[in-house]
N, C-alpha and C positions, 0 to 999 in steps of 0.2 A: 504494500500500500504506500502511494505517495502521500507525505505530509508537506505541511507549508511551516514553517517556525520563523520566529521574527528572534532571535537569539543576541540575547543584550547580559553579555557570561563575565561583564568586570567585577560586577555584583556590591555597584556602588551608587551612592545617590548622583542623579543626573544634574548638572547646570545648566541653568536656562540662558540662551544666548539670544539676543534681540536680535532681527532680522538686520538693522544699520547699524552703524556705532552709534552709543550710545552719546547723548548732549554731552558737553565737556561739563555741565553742574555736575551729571549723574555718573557714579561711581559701573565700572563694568562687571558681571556678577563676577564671582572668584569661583575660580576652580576647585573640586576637591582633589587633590594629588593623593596619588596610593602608590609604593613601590609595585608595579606590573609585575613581579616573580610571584607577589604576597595576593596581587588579588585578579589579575589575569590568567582564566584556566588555561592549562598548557601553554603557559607562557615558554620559549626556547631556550632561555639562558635563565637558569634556577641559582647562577650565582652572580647573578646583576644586580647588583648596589643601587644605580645610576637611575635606571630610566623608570621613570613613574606615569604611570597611566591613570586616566580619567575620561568621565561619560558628558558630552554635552546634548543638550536640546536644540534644535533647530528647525523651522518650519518648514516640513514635507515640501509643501508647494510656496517659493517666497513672493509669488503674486497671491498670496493668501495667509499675510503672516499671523493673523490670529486663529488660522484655521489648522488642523491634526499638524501633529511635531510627531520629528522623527528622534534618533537619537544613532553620535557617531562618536565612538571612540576614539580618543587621541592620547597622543605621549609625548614626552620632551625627559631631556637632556641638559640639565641646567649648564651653564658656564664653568669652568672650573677656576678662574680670574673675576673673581665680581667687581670690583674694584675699575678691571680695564672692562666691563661691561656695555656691550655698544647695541647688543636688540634679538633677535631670535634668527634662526634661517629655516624653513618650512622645508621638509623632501618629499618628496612627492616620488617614490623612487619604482614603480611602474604598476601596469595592469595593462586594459582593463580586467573585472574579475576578482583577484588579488588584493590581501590586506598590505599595508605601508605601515604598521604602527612600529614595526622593528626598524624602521627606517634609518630612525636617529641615534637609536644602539649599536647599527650596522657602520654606521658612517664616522661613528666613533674610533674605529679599526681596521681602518683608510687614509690613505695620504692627505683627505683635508681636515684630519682630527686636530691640528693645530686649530683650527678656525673656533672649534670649543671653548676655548681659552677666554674669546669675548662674545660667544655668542651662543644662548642655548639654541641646541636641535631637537628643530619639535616637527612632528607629524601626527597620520590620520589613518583609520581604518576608513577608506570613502566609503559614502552610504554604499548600503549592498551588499559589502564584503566584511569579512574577517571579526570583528566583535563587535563592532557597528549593526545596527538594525539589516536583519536581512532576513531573502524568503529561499528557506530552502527547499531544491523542488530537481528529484532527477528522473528526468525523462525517460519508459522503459528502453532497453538494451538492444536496437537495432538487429542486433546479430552480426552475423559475416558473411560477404558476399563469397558466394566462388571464388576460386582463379580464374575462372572463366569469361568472369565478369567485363564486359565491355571497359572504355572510360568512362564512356557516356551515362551508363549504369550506374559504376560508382559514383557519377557526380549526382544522378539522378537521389542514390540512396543517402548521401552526406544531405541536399537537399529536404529530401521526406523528413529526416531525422530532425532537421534543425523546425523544420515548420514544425511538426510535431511536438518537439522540445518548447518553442517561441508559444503555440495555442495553450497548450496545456500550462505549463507555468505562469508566464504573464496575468495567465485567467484568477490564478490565486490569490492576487491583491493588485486590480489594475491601475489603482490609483498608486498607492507605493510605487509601480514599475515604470508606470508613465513620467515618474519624479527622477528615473536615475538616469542624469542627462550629465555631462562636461561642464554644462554652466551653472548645473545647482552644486556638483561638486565642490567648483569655484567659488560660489556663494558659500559654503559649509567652510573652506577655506581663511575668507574673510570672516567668517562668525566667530572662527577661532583665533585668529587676530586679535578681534574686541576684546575677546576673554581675555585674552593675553597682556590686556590694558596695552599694544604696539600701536602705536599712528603707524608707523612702516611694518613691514615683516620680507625678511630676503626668502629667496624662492630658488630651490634645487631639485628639477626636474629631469628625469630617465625617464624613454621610451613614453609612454602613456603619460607620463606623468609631465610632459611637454607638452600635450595638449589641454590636461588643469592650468599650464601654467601662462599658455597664451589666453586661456578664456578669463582668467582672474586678471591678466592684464590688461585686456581687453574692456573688461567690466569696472577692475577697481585700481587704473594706473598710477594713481595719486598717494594708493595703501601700499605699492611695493618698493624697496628699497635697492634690491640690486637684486636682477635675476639670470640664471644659467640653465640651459635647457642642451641635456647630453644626448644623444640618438634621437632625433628629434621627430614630433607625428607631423604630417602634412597639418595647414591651419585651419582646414576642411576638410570635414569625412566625406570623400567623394569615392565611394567606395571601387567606381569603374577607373577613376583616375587612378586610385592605387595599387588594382591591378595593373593594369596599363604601363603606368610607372617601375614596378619589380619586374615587369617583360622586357622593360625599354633596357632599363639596366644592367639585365642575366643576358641578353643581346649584346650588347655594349664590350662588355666583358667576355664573349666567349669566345675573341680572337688571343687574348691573354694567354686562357687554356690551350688553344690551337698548338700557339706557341710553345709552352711549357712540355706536353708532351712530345712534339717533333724535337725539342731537346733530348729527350728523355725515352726516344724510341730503341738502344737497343735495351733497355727495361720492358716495355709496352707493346712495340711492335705495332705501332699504329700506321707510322710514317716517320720522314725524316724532315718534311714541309708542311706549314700551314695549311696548306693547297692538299694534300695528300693525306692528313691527318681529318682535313673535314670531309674529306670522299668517304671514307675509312667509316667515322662514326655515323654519317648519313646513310651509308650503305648498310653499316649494320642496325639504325633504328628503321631502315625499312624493313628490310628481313625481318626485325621483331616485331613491325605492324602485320605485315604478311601471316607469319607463325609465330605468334608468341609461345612461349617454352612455358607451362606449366607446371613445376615440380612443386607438391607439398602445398602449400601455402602462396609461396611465392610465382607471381607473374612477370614473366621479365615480357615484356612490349613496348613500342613506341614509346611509349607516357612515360616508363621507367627509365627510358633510353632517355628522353629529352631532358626528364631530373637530375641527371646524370651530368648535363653538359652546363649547368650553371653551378655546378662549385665556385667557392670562394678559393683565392690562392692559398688558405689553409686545409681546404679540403680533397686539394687536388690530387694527392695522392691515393686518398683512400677513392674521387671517384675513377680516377686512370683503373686502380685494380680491379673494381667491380666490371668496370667498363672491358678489361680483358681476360676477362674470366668468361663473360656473354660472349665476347669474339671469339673466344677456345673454343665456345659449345659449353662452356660449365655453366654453371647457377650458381650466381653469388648468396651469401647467406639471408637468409627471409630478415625483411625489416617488419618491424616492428607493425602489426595491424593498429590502426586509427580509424575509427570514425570521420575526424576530421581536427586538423592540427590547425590551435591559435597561435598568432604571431602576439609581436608587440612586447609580452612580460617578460620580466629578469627572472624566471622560474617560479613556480608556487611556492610560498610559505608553507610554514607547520599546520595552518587552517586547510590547504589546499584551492582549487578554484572556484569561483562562486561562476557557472555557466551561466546563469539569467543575469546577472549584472553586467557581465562581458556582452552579450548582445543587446542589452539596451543603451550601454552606453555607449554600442556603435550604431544603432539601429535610430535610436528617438532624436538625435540628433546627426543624421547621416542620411547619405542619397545613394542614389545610385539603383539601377534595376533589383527588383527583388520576388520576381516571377522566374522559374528555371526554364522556361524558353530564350527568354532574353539573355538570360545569364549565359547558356551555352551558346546562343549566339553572337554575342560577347566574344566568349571564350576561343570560338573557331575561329573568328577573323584576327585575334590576336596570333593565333598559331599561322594564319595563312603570313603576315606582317613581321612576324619575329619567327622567322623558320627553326633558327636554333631551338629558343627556350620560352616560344613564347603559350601561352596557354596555362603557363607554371602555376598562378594562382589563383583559385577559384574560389570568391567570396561568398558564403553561402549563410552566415549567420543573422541576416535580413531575412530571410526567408518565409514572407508568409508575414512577416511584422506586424500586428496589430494594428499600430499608426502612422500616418506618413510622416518621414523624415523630415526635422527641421534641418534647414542650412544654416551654416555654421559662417556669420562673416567677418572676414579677420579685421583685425583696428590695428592700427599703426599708435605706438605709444610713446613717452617721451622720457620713461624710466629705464634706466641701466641693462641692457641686454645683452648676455654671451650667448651666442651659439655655441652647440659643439658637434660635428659630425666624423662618423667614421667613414671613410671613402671608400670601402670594401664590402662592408656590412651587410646581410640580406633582410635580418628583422625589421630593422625598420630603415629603407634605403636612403643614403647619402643623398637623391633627391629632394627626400623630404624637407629636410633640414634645410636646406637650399631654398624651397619654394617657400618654408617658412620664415625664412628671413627676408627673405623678396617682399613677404607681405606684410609684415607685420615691424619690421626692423632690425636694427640691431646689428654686431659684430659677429664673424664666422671666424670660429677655429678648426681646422681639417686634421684628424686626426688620421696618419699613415697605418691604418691594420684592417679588420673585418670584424674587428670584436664591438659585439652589444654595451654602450653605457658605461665604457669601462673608464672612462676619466679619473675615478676618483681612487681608481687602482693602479695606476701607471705613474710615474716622473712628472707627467705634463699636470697633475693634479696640482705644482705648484702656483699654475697660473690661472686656477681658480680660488685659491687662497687669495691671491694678490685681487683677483678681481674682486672677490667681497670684501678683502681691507679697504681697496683704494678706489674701486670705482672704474679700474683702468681696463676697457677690454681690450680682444686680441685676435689680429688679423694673420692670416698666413698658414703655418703646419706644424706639425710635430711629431715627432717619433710614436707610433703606437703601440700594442703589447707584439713580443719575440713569436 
């Protein structure tokens, strides 16, 4: 039997937070702080001193601020320098789906732990997710398609699933679901702010958490104080553009690979030329469209061929081998069966994934087709356009959506902006990060690797220190992780 629970597990009294800040007569409510090991169940680290948690209230719909409240867990990381005390920094460190409360414990034991020293780290379960108000609600178990199974089929069956998934849950509390949008996050953002008695609050966002951080800029440019946004979302969920975009890109890139392998042929035995090396794997994704190889579990075909040719330069070698193991005639070893794989997050938490939050915070405020004819026809012409790699991803978590998607329009702001992008990356591609500073502003840093949001793990995390001491951003590139 499916349930629905709305799981509020700090197990402590809630603060009431005013929808604006509050008049400067009026004092802003006080938080109750609790150590999170003591009263956070399953908190992760049971010998954390540091990070204390607390429950705020804030208005479900804030075009209805005296109407039903919700309630979102947050946490902070005091300063460890009160004395050089200069304001808080917000992380927002990814989703959607996924709790953030561990954020500011995380970031503590990272290269911008200095920034502690004058600034607590505070974060958020966003509505939805992790020990925040949420509905929990999992969709029956599709099952497993054959080997047999077409593409078309499988996209057919990722599709069925999600609509299914989208009717049924949604249906649970459609007012709550209707509310888990980017800009009420942002609004929940600012709520905590007030509490936090901050006129400013700095802003450090990963993956998803770029897109909180363009909407609260957006909305309240005046309330943030110096913001950084790592692997960064597009400034609009245009969900056809975003496929479009990871085709344009895996395209772009898969003369790289050409190249790497013709290095690398008498390993592979592909070829010894660009020219040669893409005969080679076109010849052999036709043969696997023609006869695809069925063993066990595993399908090698077309589809698996083309996945194959958008490796990142870190993954090139594992996919060269799979790639010539199909060319021998073997079967490379069975991946992993998905339903359907989300991008975007830095991995699930100890909570694990909230699926209905992840779809409506792409869905209620997001566009793009959301009927599976469209979507595959979509999909084919992307493939006819990007012969290599195009067709690679299939957005299907709209599917059936309840409500039509709001658009998302970006605002150009006048507070302190770092970009950061990685210029190899697939989760959330170096495009993005791009077209969001095109629209919205700010200074670009390129980071030289393929890895996910890793800034604050690498060297170059010096120069987002410097960015929140001094305000100084930073154009150009920098070494990314080995």
């Amino acid at each position: 039997m499916i349930t629905t629970t709305r799981v509020l597990r700090l197990g402590m009294v809630a603060a009431a937070v005013a929808v604006l800040p509050a008049p400067a007569a009026q004092a802003a409510p006080e938080i109750n702080w609790k150590p999170c090991a003591q009263v956070a169940k399953d908190w992760p680290y049971q010998d954390d001193a540091r990070t204390e948690c607390a429950e705020l209230t804030v208005p479900l719909d804030y075009g209805k601020p005296q109407g039903r409240k919700t309630t979102v867990a947050v946490s902070r990381v005091k300063a460890t320098g009160p004395a050089k005390r200069k304001g808080a920094i917000f992380f927002s460190t990814g989703g959607p789906g996924i709790g953030n409360l561990t954020g500011p414990h995380d970031m503590t034991e990272r290269r911008i732990s200095g920034l502690n020293t004058e600034y607590d780290f505070v974060g958020m379960d966003p509505r939805g997710t992790g020990y925040s108000e949420h509905i929990s609600c999992q969709a029956p178990d599709p099952g497993q398609l054959p080997p047999t199974a077409t593409a078309k089929e499988r996209a057919r069956s990722s599709f069925d699933y999600e609509a299914g998934h989208n009717k049924l849950c949604a249906a649970k509390d459609p007012e709550f679901v209707r509310q888990l949008t980017p800009d009420n996050a942002a609004r929940d953002v600012d709520a905590f702010r007030a509490a936090l008695g901050e006129q400013k609050i700095g802003f450090y966002g990963i993956s998803y958490g770029t897109l909180i951080g363009t909407r609260f800029r957006a909305l309240f440019d005046d309330r943030v104080d110096r913001m950084l946004l790592d692997s960064g979302m597009p400034p609009a969920q245009d969900h056809s553009w975003m496929d479009e975009s990871i085709d344009k890109q895996s395209e772009a890139a898969f003369p790289a690979f050409l190249t790497w392998l013709a290095k690398h042929d008498p390993e592979y035995h592909f070829g010894s030329t660009g020219a040669a090396v893409r005969k080679t794997l076109f010849d052999l994704r036709a043969e696997l469209g023609r006869n695809p190889r069925v063993v066990g579990e595993t399908r090698l075909d077309a589809e698996w061929a083309s996945s194959h040719f958008s490796a990142s330069p870190a993954g090139y070698g594992h996919a060269a081998s799979e790639l010539a193991k199909a060319l021998e005639g073997g079967t490379p070893a069975p991946a992993p069966q998905q339903t359907a794989k989300r991008t975007f997050g830095l991995g699930d938490p100890h909570k694990g994934m909230n699926a209905l939050q992840y779809n409506a915070m792409m869905c209620n405020q997001g566009t793009g087709a959301r009927d599976f004819d469209a979507l595959w026809a979509n999909n084919e012409d992307r493939q006819r356009r990007y012969p290599a790699t195009g067709g690679g991803s299939f957005t299907v978590w709209c599917a059936q959506w309840p409500w039509p998607g709001e658009v998302l329009h970006p605002v150009r702001g006048r507070s302190p902006l770092q970009h950061v992008g990685h210029l190899d990356e697939g989760s959330t591609p170096y495009p993005w990060t791009v077209a969001s500073r095109h629209a919205v502003g700010g200074a670009l840093l390129t980071v030289l690797d393929d890895s996910h949001g890793s800034l604050s793990k690498i060297p170059c995390a010096a120069k987002a220190v410097d960015f929140f001491r001094t305000g100084r951003t930073t154009e150009g590139t920098c070494p990314g992780t080995s």
